[in-house]
VEXDREN-2710 file (C-alpha; in Angstrom, 1 decimal):
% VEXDREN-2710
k/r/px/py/pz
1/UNK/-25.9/-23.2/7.4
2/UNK/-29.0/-24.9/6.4
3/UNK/-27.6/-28.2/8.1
4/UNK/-26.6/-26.3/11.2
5/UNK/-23.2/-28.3/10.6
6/UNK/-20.4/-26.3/11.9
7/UNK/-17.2/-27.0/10.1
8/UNK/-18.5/-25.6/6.7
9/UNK/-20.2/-23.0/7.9
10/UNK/-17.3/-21.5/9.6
11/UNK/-15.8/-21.9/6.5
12/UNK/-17.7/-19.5/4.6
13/UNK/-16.5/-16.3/2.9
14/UNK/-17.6/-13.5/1.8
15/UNK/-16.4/-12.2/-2.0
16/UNK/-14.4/-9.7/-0.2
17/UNK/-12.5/-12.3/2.0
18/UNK/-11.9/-15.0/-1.2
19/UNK/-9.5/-12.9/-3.0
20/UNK/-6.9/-12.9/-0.5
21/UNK/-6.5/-16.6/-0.7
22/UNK/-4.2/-15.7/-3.7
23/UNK/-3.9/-11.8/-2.8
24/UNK/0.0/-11.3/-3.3
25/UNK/1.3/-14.9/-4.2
26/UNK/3.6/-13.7/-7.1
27/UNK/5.1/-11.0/-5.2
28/UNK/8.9/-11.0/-4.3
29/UNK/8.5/-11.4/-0.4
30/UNK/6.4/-12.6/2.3
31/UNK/3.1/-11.6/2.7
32/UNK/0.8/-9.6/5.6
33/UNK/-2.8/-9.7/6.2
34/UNK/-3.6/-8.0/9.0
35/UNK/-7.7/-7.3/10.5
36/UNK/-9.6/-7.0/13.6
37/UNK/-11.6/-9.9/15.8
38/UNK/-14.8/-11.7/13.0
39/UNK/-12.8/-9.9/9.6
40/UNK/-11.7/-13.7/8.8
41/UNK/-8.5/-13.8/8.3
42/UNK/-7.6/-16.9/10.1
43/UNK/-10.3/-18.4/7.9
44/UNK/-8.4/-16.8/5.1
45/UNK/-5.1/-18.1/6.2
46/UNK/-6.7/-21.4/6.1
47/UNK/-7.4/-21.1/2.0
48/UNK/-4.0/-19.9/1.3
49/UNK/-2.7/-23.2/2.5
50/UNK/-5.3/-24.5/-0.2
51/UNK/-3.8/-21.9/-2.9
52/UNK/-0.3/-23.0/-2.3
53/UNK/-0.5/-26.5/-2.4
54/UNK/-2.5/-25.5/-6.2
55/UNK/0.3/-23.3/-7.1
56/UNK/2.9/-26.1/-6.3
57/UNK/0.9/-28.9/-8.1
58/UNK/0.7/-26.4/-10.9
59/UNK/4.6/-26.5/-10.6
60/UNK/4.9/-30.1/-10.9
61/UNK/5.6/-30.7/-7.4
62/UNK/4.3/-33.9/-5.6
63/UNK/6.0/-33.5/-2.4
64/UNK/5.8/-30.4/-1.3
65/UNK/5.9/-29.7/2.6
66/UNK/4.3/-26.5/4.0
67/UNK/4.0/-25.1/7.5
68/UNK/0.6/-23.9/9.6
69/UNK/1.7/-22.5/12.7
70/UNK/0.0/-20.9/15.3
71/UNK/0.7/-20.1/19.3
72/UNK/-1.9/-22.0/21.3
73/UNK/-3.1/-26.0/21.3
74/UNK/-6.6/-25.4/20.9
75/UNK/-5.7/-23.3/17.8
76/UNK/-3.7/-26.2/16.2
77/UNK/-6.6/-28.9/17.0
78/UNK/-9.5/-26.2/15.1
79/UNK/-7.3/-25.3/12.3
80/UNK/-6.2/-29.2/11.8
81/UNK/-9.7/-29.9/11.8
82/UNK/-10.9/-27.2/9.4
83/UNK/-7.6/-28.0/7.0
84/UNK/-9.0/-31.3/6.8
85/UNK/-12.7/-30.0/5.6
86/UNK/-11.4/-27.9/3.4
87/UNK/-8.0/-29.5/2.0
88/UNK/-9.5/-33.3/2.0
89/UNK/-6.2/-35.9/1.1
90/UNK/-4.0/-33.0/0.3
91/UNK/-4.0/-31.8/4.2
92/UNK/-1.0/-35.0/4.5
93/UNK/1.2/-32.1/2.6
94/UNK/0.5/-29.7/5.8
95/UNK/2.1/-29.5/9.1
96/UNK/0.3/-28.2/11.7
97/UNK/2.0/-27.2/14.7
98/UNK/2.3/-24.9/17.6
99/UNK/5.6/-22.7/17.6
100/UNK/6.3/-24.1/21.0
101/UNK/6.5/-27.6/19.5
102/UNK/8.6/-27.1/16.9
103/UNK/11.0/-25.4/19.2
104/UNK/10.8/-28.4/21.6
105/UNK/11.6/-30.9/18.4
106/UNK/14.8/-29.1/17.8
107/UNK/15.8/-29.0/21.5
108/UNK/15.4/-32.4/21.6
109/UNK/17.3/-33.2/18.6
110/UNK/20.3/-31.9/20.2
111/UNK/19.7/-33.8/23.4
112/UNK/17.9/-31.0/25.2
113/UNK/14.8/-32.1/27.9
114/UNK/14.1/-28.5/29.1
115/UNK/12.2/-28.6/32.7
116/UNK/10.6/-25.0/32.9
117/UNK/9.9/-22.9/35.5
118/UNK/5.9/-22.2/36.5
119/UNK/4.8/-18.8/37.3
120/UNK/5.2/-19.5/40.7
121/UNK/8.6/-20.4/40.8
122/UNK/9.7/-17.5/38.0
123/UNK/8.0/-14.9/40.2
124/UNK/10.0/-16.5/43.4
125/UNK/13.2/-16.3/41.4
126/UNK/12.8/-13.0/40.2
127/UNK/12.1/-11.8/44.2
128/UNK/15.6/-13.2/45.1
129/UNK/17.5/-11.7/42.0
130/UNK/16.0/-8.2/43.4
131/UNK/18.0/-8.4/46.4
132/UNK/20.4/-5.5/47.2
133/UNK/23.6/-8.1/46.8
134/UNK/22.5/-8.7/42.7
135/UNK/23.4/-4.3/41.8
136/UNK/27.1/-2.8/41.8
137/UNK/28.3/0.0/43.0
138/UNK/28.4/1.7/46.8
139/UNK/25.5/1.0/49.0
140/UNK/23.9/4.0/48.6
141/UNK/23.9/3.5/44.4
142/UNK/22.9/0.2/45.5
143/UNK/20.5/1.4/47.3
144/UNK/18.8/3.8/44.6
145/UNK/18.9/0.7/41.7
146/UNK/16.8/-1.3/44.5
147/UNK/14.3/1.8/44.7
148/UNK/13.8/2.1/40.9
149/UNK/13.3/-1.7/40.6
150/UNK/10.9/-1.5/43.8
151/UNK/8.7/1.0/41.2
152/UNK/8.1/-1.5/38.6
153/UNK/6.0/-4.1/39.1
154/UNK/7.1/-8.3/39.0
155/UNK/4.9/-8.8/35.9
156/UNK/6.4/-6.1/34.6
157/UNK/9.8/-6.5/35.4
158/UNK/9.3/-10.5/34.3
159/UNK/8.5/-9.4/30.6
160/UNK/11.4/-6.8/30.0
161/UNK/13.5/-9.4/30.7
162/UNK/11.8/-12.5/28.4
163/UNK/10.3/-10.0/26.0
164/UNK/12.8/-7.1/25.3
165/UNK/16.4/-9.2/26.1
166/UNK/16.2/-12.6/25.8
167/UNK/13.0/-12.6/22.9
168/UNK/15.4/-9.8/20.8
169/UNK/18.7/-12.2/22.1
170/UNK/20.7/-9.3/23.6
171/UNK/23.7/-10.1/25.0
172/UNK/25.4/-6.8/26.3
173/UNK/24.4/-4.0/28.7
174/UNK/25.4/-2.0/26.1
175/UNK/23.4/-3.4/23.4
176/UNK/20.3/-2.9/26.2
177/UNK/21.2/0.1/27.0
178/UNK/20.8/1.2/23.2
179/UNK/17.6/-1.4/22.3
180/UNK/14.8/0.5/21.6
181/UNK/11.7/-0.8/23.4
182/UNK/8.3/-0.1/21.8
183/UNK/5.1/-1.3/23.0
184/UNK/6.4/-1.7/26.5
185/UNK/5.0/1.8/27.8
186/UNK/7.2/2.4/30.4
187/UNK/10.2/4.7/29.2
188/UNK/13.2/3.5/31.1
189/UNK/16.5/5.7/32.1
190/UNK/20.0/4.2/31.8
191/UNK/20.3/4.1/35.2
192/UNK/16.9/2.1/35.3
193/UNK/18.1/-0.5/32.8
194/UNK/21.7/-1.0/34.1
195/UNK/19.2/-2.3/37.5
196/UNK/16.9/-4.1/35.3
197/UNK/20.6/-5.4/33.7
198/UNK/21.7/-6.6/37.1
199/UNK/18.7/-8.5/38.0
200/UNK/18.5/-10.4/34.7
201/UNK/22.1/-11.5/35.4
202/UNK/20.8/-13.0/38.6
203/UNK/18.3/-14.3/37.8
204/UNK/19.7/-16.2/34.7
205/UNK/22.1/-17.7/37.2
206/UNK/19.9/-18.6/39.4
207/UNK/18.3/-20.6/36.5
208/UNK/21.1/-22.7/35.3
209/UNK/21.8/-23.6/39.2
210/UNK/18.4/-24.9/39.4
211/UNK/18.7/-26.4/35.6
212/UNK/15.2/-24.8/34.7
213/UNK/14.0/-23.0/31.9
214/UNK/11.6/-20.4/30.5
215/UNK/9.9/-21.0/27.4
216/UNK/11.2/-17.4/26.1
217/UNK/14.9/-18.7/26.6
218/UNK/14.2/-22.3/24.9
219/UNK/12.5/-20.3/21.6
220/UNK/15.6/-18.1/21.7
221/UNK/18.0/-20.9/21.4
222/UNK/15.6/-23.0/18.9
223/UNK/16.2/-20.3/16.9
224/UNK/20.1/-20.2/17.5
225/UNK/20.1/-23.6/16.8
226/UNK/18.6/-23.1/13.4
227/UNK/21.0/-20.1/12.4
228/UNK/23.8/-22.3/12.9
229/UNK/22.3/-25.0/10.5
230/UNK/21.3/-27.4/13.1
231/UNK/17.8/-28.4/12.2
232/UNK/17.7/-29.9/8.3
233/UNK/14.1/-28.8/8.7
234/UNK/12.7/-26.8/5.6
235/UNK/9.4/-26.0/4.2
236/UNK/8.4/-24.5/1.0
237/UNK/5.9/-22.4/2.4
238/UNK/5.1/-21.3/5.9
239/UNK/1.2/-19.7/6.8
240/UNK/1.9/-17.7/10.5
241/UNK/-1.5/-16.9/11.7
242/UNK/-2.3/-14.7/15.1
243/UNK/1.2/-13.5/14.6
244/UNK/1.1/-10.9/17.0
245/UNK/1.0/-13.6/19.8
246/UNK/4.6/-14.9/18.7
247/UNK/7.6/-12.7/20.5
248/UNK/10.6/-11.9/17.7
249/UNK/12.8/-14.9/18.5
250/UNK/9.4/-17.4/17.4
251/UNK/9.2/-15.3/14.2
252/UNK/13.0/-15.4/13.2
253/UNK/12.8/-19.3/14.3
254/UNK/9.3/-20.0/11.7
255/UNK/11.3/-18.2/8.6
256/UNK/14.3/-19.5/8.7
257/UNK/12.5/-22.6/7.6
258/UNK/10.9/-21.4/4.7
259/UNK/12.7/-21.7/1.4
260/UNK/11.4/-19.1/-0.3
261/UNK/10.3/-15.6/1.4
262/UNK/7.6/-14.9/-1.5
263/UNK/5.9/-18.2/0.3
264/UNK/5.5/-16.8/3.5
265/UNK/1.8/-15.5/4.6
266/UNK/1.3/-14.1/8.4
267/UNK/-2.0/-12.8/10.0
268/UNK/-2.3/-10.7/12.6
269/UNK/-4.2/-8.2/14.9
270/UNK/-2.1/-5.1/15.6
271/UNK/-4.6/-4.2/18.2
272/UNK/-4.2/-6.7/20.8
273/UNK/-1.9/-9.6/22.1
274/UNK/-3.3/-11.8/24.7
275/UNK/0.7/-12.7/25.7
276/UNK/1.5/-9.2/25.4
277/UNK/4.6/-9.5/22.6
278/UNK/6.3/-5.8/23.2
279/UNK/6.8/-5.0/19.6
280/UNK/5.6/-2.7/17.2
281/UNK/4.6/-3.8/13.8
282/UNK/6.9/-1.3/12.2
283/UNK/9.6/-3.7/13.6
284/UNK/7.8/-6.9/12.3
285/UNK/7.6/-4.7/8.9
286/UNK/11.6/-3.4/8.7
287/UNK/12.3/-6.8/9.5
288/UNK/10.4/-8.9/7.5
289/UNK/10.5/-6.8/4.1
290/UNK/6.7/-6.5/4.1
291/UNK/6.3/-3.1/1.8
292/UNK/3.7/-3.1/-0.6
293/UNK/2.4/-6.4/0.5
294/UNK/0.3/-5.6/3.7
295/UNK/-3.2/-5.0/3.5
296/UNK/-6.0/-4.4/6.2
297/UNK/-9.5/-6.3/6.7
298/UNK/-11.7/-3.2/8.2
299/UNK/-15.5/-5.6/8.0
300/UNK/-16.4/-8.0/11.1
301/UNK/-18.7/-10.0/9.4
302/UNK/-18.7/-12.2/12.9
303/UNK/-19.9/-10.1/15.2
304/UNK/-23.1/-7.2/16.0
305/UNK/-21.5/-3.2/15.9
306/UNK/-22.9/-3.6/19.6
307/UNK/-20.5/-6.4/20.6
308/UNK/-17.4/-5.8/18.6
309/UNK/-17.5/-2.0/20.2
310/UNK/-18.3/-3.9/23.5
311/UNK/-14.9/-5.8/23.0
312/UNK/-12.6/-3.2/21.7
313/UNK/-13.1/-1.3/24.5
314/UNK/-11.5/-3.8/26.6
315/UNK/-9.1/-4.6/24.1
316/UNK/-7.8/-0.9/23.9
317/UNK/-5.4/-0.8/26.7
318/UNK/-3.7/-3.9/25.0
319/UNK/-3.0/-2.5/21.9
320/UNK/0.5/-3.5/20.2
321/UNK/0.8/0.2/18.2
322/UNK/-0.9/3.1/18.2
323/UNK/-1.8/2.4/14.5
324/UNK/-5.9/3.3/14.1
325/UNK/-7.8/0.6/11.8
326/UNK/-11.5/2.0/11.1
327/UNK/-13.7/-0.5/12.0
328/UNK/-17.6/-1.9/10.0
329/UNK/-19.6/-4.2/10.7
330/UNK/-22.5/-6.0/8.6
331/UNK/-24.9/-7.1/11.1
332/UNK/-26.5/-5.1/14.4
333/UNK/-28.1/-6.2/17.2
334/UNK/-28.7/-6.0/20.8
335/UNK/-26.3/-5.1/23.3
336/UNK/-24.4/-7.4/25.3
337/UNK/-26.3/-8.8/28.1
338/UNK/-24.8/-8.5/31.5
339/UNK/-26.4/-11.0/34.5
340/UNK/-25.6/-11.1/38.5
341/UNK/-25.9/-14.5/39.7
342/UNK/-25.8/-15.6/43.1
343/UNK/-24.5/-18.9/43.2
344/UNK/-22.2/-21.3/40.6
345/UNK/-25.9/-23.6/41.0
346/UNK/-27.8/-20.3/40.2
347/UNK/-25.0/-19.7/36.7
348/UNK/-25.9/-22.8/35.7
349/UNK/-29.3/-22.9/35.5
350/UNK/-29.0/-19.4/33.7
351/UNK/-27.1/-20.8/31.0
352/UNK/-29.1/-24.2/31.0
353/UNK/-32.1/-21.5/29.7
354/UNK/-30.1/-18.9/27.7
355/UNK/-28.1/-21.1/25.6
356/UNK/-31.0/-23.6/23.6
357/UNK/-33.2/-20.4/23.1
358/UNK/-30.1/-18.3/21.3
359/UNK/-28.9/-21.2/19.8
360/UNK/-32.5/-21.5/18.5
361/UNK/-32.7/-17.5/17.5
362/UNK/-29.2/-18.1/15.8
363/UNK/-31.2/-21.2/13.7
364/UNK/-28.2/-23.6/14.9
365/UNK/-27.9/-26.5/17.3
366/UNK/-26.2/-26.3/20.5
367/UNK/-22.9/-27.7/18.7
368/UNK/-22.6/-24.0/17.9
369/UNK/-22.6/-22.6/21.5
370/UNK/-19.7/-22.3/23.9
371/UNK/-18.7/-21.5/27.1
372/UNK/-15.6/-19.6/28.3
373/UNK/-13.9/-20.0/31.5
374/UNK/-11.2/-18.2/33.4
375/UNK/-9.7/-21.9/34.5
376/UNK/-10.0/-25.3/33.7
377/UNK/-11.4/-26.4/37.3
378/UNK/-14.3/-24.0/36.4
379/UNK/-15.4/-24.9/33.1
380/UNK/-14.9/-29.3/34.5
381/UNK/-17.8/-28.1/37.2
382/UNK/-19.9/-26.0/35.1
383/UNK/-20.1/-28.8/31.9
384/UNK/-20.8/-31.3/34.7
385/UNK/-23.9/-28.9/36.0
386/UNK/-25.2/-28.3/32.4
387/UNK/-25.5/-31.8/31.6
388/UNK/-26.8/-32.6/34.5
389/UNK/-29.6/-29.8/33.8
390/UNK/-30.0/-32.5/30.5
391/UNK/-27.7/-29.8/28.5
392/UNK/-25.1/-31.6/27.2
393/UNK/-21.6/-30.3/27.7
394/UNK/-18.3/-30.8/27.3
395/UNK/-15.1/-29.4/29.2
396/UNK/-12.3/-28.8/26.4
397/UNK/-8.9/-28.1/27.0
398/UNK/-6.7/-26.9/23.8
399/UNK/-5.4/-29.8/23.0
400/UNK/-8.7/-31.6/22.9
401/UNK/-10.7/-29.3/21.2
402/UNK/-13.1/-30.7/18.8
403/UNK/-15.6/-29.1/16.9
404/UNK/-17.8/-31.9/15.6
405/UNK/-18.7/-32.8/19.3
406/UNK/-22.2/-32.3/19.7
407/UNK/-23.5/-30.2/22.4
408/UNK/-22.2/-27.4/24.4
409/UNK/-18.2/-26.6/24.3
410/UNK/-17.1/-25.2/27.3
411/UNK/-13.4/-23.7/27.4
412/UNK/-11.1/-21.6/29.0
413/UNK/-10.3/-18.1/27.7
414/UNK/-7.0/-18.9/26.3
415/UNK/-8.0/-21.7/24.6
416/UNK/-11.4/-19.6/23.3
END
């Protein structure tokens, strides 16, 4: 902290924190930590690699193999980084991947090159698989599944169909008809999933005519592939963080690979998913054996009361179960500020000022401070304008993230 050098300070824990870098390790199944935005558990996920590759050695193992996964790029790059502070020469026993990689390596090794489908073209799809010719029946039944489609929204209608079917791998009507479908807040009648039925059937057809893919249906079959002993991939310990980002089919995939479930650590926040999973954590729980071994970090030891409040109430509406974690905080402060600029020129100059003086109340460089963007094109203009204002900064995308650049990081939400 003294140093102002970033890696090993956001390494720090507190005495609260540090036991669960062994909490639960000689238990009889997998493991789940679970805590709110600054409580540290993906810094806690981060020793519990450590603590396994001790508990191995201690076993007389020298070549162990164990498996970091998390959802985005810019996750992998930090906590590859961070491993490497903290792990030293042992981090060569660690993996680090995304869950879409490894899906992608396992496609490939059966001679698979999906070509997916961008929003654009998935929303364009979905358009033409709600035409009136895509639901049986007579035209006025036709006519009244159109209506009830018609009421839900594209969005909407785009993740019951990658989130609900083809994440949970249903392959009947009937099996729809009878899945329940928590988290998606919308009850649906049988008459509105036999429509919602219909169009899925379209629209995978008109998938395989094009040859494209989404990334739901290639995790899906990753995970098919592995059930049916395709993959000789095998770890002997798998650390999930953010795991309420992954949808059900990338959670069966990552434990199929782990040899033994008492070696199997997830994080999570049950109160928000920025890809919007549609599962309860009671589901997660049933299916992953978690009694007795699921515990709750309540103290955001990141954040001020004033901007963690600020945050959850945006976070609400998002929340994955209606399960209520009581939330502390160690440290207060002012409120969020809030600032109407005129002009992108007028943004930058703003930031060119605020950023040095709170990096200077904060008694750390400017290697601490970031930027957040809604798109790439965005943050590329505004590090060009900061360092032009003799701030330096640098436009990061998730698979370039690095933490030990100096100066200003400026990155998109997702990645953030």
């Amino acid at each position: 902290y003294k140093e102002g050098e970033l890696l090993g300070f956001l390494l720090r824990l507190s005495p609260e924190q540090e036991r669960y870098g062994t909490w639960g390790m000689n238990g009889s199944g997998p493991t789940l930590l679970k805590g709110g935005p600054g409580t540290g558990k993906s810094t806690i996920a981060l020793y519990r690699v450590r603590s396994l590759v001790q508990q191995l050695r201690r076993q007389g193992r020298q070549d162990m193999r164990i498996l970091f996964t998390t959802y985005t790029n810019a996750l992998k790059r930090s906590s590859e980084q961070l491993l490497g502070q903290l792990l030293g020469d042992d981090l060569r026993y660690v993996d680090v991947q995304t869950v879409d990689s490894i899906a992608m390596k396992l496609l490939s090794h059966v001679g698979i090159a999906p070509r997916f489908l961008d929003a654009g073209e998935e929303n364009a799809l979905l358009n033409q698989a709600i035409q009136p010719a895509a639901f049986k029946g007579d035209d006025a039944q036709r006519q009244a599944q159109q209506q009830v489609i018609g009421r839900l929204s594209i969005d909407y209608l785009h993740q019951e169909i990658n989130q609900v079917i083809v994440a949970r791998q249903i392959d009947t009507l009937e099996a729809y008809l009878a899945a329940p479908r928590p988290g998606r807040k919308v009850r649906l009648s049988d008459m509105q999933r036999r429509a919602v039925w219909s169009v899925y059937t379209v629209f995978q057809r008109l998938l395989r005519e094009r040859g494209k893919w989404t990334w739901q249906q290639a995790r899906s079959y990753a995970e098919q592939l592995v059930a049916e002993g395709v993959s000789g991939m095998a770890y002997d310990a798998i650390v999930i963080d953010e795991a309420q980002d992954l949808d059900p089919s990338a959670l069966r995939l990552l434990l199929r690979f782990c040899k033994d479930t008492h070696r199997i650590f997830l994080t999570a926040d049950a109160n928000q998913s920025i890809y919007g999973s549609g599962f309860n954590w009671s589901d997660v729980h049933q299916r992953l054996k978690f009694q007795g071994r699921t515990s709750v970090l309540r103290v955001n030891y990141r954040s001020t009361r004033e901007i963690g409040e600020a945050a959850q109430s945006y976070l609400a509406a998002g929340a994955l179960d209606g399960e209520q974690v009581e939330r502390d905080y160690v440290h207060a402060g002012p409120l969020p500020a809030v600032r109407v600029v005129r002009s992108a020129g007028d943004e930058a100059q703003l930031l060119a000022r605020f950023l040095p003086a709170a990096a200077r109340e904060s008694r750390l460089g400017t290697a601490a401070c970031a930027v957040l963007c809604p798109t790439a094109k965005a943050g590329k203009s505004l590090a060009a304008e900061l360092t032009r204002l003799d701030l330096a900064a640098t436009f990061m995308s998730g698979q370039e993230l690095n933490l030990s650049q100096p100066g200003v990081k400026v990155l998109t939400l997702k990645s953030a």
